[in-house]
Every structure is written in structure tokens, then in C-alpha cells.
N, C-alpha and C positions, 0 to 999 in steps of 0.2 A: 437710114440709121438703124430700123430694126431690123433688117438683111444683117447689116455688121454684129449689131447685138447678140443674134441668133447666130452667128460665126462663132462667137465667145463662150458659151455656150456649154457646159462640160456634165453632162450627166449620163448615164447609164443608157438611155434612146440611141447616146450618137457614138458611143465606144466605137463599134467598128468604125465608122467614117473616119475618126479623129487618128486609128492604129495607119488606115490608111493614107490620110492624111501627112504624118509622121512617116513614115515608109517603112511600118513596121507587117504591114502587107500589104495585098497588090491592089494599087486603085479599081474600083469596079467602076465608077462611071469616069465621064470627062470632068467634072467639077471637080473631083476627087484628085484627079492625076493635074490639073492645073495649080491647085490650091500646095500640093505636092512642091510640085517645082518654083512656085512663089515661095512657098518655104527655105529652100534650098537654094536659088539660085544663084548666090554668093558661095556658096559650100567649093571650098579647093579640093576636089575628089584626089586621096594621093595617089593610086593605083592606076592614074589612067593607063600606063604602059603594061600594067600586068595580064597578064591573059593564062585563063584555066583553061585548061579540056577537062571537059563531065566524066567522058569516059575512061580517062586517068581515076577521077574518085569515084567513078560505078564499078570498074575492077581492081580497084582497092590498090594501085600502082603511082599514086598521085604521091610525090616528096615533095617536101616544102623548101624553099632555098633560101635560105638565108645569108646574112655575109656576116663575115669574124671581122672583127673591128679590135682592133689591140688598144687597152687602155692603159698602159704604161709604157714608157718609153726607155730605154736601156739605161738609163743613168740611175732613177728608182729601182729597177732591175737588182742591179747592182750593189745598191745601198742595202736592200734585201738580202743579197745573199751575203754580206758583209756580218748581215745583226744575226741571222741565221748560223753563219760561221761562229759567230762571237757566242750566243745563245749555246752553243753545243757544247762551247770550252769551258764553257763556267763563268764565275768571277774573279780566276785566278790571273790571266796574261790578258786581260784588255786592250787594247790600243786606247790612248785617251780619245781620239779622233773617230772612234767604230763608239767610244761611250758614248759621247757628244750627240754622235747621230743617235743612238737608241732613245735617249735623252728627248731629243727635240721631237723625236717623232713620237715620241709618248703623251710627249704634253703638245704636242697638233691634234693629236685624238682626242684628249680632252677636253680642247677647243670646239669642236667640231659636237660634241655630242650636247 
């Protein structure tokens, strides 16, 4: 029980153990690197498929890749450039149906906030 105690433990003595502990730097002993991975060892790492090369970021050639993921789908698209069209013309030749929508979509934003 005082083994465990002394695990608990948080003051200024054991900073470093606990940074590495945490994996906020590199275990120095075995205790450290064990205590480590009992921490962690549920953790879903998501990156397992990724893979850097050093010497991509040592000569400064390293791009990051990301993917475009589209969050609207043509139909909203559309209704956009509809309120868009309407918005340029004024208030004078509306469609009631192009109103309707600017309408709803007005007061969904105000829902939302």
C-alpha cells in the first residue's frame, strides 16, 4: 500500500518522472517506460498507418496531406445560389418560393445560435 501511495504522489521531486510517465518525454528507466504503457494501453493510436520521413522535415520538403471532404451537398448548393440571386435583385420581383426559403433559413440560424 505505501508503494501505491508513493505512485500518487505529485510534487516537484518527481516532475520529471511523472512528464515521462505521461509521454511527455522519453522514459529513462524501465519502471518509467512500463508505468507508460499501463497508462496507455487502451489508447486507439489513430495514426497507426501514417508514416513520416525525418529527412522530408530536416530539409524542409515535408507537405502535409490532407483530404477535402465536401460539406454540402448540391441541393443546399442551390438553394444558395437561388437567395444569393434573389439578395442581388432586391425586394422588388421575389419568387414567393426563393422568399420562403430565405425565410426558413433565417429563422434555422436563429434556432441554432
Amino acid at each position: 500500500m505505501a508503494n501505491k501511495k508513493r505512485n500518487m504522489d505529485i510534487n516537484a521531486d518527481r516532475f520529471d518522472e511523472l512528464l515521462a510517465i505521461a509521454g511527455y518525454t522519453y522514459p529513462r528507466s524501465d519502471k518509467e517506460l512500463e508505468q507508460f504503457e499501463a497508462l496507455y494501453k487502451n489508447y486507439d493510436f489513430e495514426l497507426k498507418d501514417v508514416r513520416i520521413n525525418p529527412e522530408e522535415i530536416i530539409n524542409n520538403t515535408f507537405r502535409k496531406r490532407g483530404k477535402v471532404i465536401n460539406i454540402q451537398n448540391e441541393e443546399a448548393e442551390q438553394d444558395i445560389s437561388e437567395i444569393r440571386l434573389a439578395a442581388r435583385k432586391g425586394c422588388e420581383e421575389i419568387p414567393q418560393s426563393i422568399f420562403e426559403k430565405m425565410k426558413s433559413k433565417h429563422s434555422d440560424g436563429n434556432k441554432q445560435s
